[in-house]
N, C-alpha and C positions, 0 to 999 in steps of 0.2 A: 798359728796365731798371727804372724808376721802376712799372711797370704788375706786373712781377713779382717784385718786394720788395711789394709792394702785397697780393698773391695770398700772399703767404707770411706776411704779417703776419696776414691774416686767415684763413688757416688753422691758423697759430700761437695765435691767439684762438679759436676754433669750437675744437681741441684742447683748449685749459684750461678752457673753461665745459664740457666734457661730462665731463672725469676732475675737476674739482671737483665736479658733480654726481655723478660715481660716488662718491668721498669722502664727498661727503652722504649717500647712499643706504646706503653701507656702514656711516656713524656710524649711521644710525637702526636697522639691521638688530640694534644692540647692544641696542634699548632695546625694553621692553614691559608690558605692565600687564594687571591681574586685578580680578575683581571677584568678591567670596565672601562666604559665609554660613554661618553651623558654629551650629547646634540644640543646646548643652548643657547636660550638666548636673553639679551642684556635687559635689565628691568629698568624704567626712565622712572624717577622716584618722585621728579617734581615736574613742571611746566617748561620748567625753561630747560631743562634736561631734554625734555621731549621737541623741542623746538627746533634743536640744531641737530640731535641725535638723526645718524643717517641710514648706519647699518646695524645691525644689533643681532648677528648669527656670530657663535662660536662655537666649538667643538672641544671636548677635553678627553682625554689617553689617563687611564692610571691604573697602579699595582699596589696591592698593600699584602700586608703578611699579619694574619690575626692571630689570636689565645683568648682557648678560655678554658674557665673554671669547671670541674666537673662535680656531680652531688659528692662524689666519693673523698673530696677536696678538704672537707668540711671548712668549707668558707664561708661566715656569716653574709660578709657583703654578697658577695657573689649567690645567694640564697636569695638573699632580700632583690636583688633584679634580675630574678629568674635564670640567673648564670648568663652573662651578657658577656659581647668580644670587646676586646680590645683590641687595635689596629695599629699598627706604623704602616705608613702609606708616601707613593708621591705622585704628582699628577703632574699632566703638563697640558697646558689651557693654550690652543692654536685661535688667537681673538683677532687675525690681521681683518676679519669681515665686520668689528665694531668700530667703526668712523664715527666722526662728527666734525660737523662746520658748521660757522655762524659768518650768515650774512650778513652785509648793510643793514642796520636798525637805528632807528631814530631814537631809540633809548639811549643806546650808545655811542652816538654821533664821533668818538674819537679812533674807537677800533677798525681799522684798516683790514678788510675780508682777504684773506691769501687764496690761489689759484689750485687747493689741493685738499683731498680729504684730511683729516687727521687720524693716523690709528690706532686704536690701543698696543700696545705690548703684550707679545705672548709672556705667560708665566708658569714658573715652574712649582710647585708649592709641597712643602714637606710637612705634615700632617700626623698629631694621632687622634683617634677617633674612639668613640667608644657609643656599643650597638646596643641596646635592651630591646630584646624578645619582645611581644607581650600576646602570641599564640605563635604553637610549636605541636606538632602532629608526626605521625613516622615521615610524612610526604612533605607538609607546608611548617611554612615560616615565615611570622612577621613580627618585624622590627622595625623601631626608631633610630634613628642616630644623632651626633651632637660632636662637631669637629674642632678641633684649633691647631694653628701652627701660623708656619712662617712661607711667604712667598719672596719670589725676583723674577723682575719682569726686564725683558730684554731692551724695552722702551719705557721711556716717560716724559711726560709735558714736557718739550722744550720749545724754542725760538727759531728753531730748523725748520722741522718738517713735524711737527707734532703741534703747533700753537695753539688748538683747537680742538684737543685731547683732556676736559677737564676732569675726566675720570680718575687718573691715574699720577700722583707728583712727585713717586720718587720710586726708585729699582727696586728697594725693600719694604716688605710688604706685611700686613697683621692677617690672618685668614681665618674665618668661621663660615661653617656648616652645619646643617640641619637637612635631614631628609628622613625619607618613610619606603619602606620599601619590603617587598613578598617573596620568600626564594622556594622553587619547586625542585624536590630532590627529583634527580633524573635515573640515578642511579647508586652507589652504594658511597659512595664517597664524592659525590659532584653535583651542583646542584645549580641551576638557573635564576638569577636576581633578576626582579624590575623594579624601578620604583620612584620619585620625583624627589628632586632634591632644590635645595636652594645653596649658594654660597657666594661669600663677600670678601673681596680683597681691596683695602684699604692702607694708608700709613697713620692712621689713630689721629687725624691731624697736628704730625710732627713735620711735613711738611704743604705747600700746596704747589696744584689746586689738590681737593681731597673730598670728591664726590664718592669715589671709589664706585669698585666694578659690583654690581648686584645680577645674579646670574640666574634662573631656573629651567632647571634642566631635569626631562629623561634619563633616567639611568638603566642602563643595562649591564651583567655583568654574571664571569663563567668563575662558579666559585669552587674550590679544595676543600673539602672539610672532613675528616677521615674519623672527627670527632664525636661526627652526628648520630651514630649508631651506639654509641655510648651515652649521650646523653638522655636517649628517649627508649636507652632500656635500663636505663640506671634509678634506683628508687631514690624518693626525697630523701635529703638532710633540711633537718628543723635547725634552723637558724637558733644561737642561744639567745633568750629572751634581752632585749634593749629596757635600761632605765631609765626615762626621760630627765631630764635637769636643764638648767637656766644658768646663764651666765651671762658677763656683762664684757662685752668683748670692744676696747680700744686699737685705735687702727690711726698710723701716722701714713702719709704719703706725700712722694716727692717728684713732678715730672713735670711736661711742661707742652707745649702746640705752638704752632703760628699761627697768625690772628689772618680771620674774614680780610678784616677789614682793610689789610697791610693788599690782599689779592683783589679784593674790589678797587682799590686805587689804581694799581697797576694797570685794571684790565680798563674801567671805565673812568679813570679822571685823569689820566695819562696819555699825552698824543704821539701820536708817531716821531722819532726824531728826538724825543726828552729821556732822559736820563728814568730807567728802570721802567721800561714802558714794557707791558705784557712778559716783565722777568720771570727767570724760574730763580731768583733767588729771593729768597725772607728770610726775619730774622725770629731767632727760635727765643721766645719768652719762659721763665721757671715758674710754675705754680706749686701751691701747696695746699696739701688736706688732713684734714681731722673726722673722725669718725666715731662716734659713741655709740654704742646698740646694746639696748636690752633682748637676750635671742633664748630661743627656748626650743632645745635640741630634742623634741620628739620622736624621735626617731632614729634608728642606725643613720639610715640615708638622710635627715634631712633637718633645717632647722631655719625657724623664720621668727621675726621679730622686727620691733622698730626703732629706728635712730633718728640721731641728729648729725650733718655733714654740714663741717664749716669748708670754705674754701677762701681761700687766699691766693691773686692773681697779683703778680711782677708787674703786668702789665696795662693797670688802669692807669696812670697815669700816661701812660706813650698813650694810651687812646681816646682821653682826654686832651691832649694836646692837639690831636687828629683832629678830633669832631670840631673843638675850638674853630682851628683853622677851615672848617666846613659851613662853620655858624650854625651848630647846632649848640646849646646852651641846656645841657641836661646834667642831672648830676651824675658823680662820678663816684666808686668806693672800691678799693682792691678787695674786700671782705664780700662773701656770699654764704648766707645762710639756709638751710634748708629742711625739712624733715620729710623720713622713706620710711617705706614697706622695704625690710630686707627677706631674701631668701638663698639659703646656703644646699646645695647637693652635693653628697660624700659619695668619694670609693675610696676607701681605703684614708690612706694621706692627701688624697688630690680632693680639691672642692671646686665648687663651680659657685663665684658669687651672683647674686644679681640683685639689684633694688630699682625701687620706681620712688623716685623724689619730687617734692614740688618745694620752689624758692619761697621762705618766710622774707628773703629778703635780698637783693640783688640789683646793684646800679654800676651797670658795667657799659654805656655807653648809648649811642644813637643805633648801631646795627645791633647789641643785644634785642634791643628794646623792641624791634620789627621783628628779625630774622627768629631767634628764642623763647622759645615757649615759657609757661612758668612751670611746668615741667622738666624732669631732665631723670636719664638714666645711666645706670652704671652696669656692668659685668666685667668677670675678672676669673682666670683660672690662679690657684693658689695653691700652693703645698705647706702641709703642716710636721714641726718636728715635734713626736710625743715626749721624744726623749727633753723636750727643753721646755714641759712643762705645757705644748699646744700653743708655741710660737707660730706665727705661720705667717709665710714670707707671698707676691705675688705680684702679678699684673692687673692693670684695670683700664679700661676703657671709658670714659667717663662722655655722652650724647646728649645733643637733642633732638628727638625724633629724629633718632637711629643717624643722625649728621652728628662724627666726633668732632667734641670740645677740646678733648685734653688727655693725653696717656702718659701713666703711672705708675711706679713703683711704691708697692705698699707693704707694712709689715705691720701685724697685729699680734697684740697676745689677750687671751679670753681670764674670767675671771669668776669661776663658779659660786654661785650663794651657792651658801650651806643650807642642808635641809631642816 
C-alpha cells in the first residue's frame, strides 16, 4: 500500500512539473520583441519652416519588447481588436543632418544671421505603443499602430551654437506616433516588418521656440514572435455582448504654455545688444478648462459625443498690454468658448481622447487673430479608476492645426442617465 501511494505521489509530481512547464511555455508564447531602423526625414509644416530649413535627413535605432492577448485569453477587449500588441520600446533619433539658418531678410531687419548651421538634438524617446491587426494569414500581417511617451534631446534652441534651431525648445520632450505596416513570417517564430511611419516630438508649448520635430520615415524591422503559431491555430472567442449607454461626462483641467508672442518679440522686435534679444528664456503662463460632454458609449472600444469647452487664459491681459504697446487696439477677454465633436478609444482602463472644436467665442489678441484658426484640437491619453466609480485622470494637448496651445492635466468623472 505504502509502495503505491508512493507511485501516485510521484506521478501526482511528474504531472505538475510538466503542466507548470506548459504554463511557462504558454506565458512566454505572450511575449516578443523587435529590433528596427526608419531612415527619415523632417517634414517643413509651414513656409517659413521651409525657408530657412537646410537639412532635413535623420536616422533612428530602436528595441521594443511586445504582449499580446491570446483567443484562449478570453478577453473581450482584446477580441474586439482582433488581439492587438502592446509594446514598451525606446529609440534613439541620430538628427545632427536636420539644420536650419535664416539669413538677412527685410522682414526682419533686427536679426543678425550667425556664421553656422544650427542642429537639431539627437533624441532619446521611451515609448508605449499599441498595434491592431487588421489581416493576419499563417505567412502575412498587417497592422496599424498609435504611439506616446516621453523624449530628451541632447540639444535645444539656445544663444550658442543652436540660434537658428526653431524646432526643438527644450531637453524634455512630448512624443506621438502613427504608422502602417506588413510583417512577412520567414520562419517559425521570426518574421520581417516594413512599413511608413510618422512621429512628432514636441514640448506641448511649455516652452519656446516649439515648432517641434515632424518626421516620416521607412521602417524596417527583424521581429520575435513565438506567439504567432498560436494565434492562427487558435479558434475564436466571442467577445460577451457590450450594452451601449450614455453619459454625461465633466472634465476640470489645469496647465499652462508660453506665449507666441513673448518669442515673436524676442526674435523680430529686439535688436542686437537689448536686453532679451533671441532669448531661450519665457515666462510660463497658468490656463484653465472646463469641459461638458454628452457621450454615448456604443461600443466596448468606443464612444463619441458632443461638448462644450470653456477656457480660461492667465494670460490676456500680459498680451493686451503687449499689443497696446504695438498699437494694435483689439479687444481682449481671458474666457474662450467653444463647441466639439468628441471621440473616446478604450483598452481596457487606458483611453485615447480626441475632439475637433471650433471657437463660439474667443478675444485673445492681435497674433491669436492672424496666426489661429477658429478651429482648434485636442487629444489626450487618460486612465480610468472603476473602482472610484469611472474617475479618470490624464493628459491633453490642446492645438491649432496641429501647432500646441496649451498642455494639461485633466481629471473627469462620467455620469450615466438611467435607462
Amino acid at each position: 500500500m505504502r509502495i503505491f501511494n508512493l507511485r501516485l505521489t510521484i506521478i501526482a509530481a511528474i504531472s505538475l512539473l510538466f503542466m507548470t512547464a506548459k504554463a511557462q511555455e504558454d506565458s512566454i508564447k505572450h511575449w516578443g520583441a523587435e529590433v528596427e531602423f526608419l531612415p527619415g526625414k523632417a517634414i517643413n509644416m509651414d513656409e517659413y519652416q521651409k525657408k530657412w530649413m537646410k537639412g532635413n535627413n535623420n536616422y533612428t535605432f530602436g528595441i521594443r519588447v511586445n504582449y499580446i492577448s491570446h483567443p484562449c485569453d478570453s478577453d473581450d477587449f482584446a477580441a474586439d481588436y482582433d488581439y492587438p500588441t502592446i509594446s514598451a520600446g525606446i529609440r534613439y533619433s541620430r538628427n545632427n543632418n536636420i539644420t536650419m539658418h535664416r539669413n538677412a531678410d527685410e522682414a526682419w531687419p533686427l536679426i543678425e544671421p550667425v556664421d553656422y548651421d544650427s542642429r537639431m538634438g539627437d533624441i532619446i524617446t521611451f515609448y508605449g505603443m499599441f498595434s491592431r491587426p487588421f489581416f493576419r494569414t499563417k505567412r502575412w500581417e498587417a497592422d496599424y499602430s498609435l504611439a506616446f511617451g516621453v523624449g530628451y534631446s541632447n540639444e535645444k534652441y539656445n544663444t550658442h551654437n543652436a540660434i537658428d534651431n526653431e524646432l526643438i525648445g527644450s531637453r524634455w520632450l512630448i512624443y506621438f506616433g502613427a504608422g502602417l505596416h506588413a510583417t512577412y513570417r520567414v520562419a517559425a517564430n521570426w518574421g520581417l516588418k516594413a512599413g511608413l511611419e510618422f512621429y512628432h516630438h514636441s514640448n506641448g508649448a511649455l516652452n519656446r521656440p516649439n515648432k517641434g520635430a515632424n518626421i516620416l520615415a521607412p521602417s524596417v524591422a527583424l521581429c520575435y514572435y513565438p506567439y504567432m503559431e498560436s494565434l492562427t491555430n487558435s479558434g475564436e472567442y466571442r467577445p460577451s455582448r457590450f450594452n451601449k449607454y450614455w453619459y454625461c461626462n465633466f472634465t476640470l483641467g489645469i496647465g499652462g504654455k508660453t506665449l507666441l508672442e513673448d518669442w515673436q518679440k524676442t526674435q523680430f522686435e529686439t535688436a542686437s545688444g537689448e536686453d532679451g534679444y533671441r532669448t531661450d528664456k519665457f515666462k510660463f503662463h497658468a490656463a484653465y478648462s472646463m469641459q461638458i460632454d454628452v457621450m454615448c458609449r456604443y461600443a466596448r472600444r468606443w464612444a463619441s459625443g458632443i461638448g462644450a469647452d470653456i477656457f480660461y487664459g492667465t494670460y490676456s491681459s500680459y498680451i493686451e498690454d503687449m499689443n497696446r504697446q504695438q498699437g494694435h487696439t483689439i479687444s481682449h477677454s481671458p474666457w474662450s468658448v467653444g463647441i466639439a465633436a468628441k471621440h473616446n478609444v478604450y483598452y481596457h482602463n487606458i483611453s485615447l481622447a480626441m475632439s475637433l472644436g471650433y471657437y463660439l467665442y474667443r478675444e485673445m489678441g492681435h497674433n491669436a487673430s492672424i496666426n489661429e484658426k477658429p478651429y482648434y484640437e485636442r487629444i489626450g491619453l487618460h486612465y480610468t479608476f472603476p473602482s472610484l466609480g469611472g474617475l479618470t485622470i490624464g493628459c491633453n494637448v490642446k492645438a491649432h492645426l496641429t501647432k500646441a496651445d496649451l498642455t494639461e492635466f485633466v481629471i473627469s468623472y462620467p455620469i450615466k442617465f438611467k435607462k
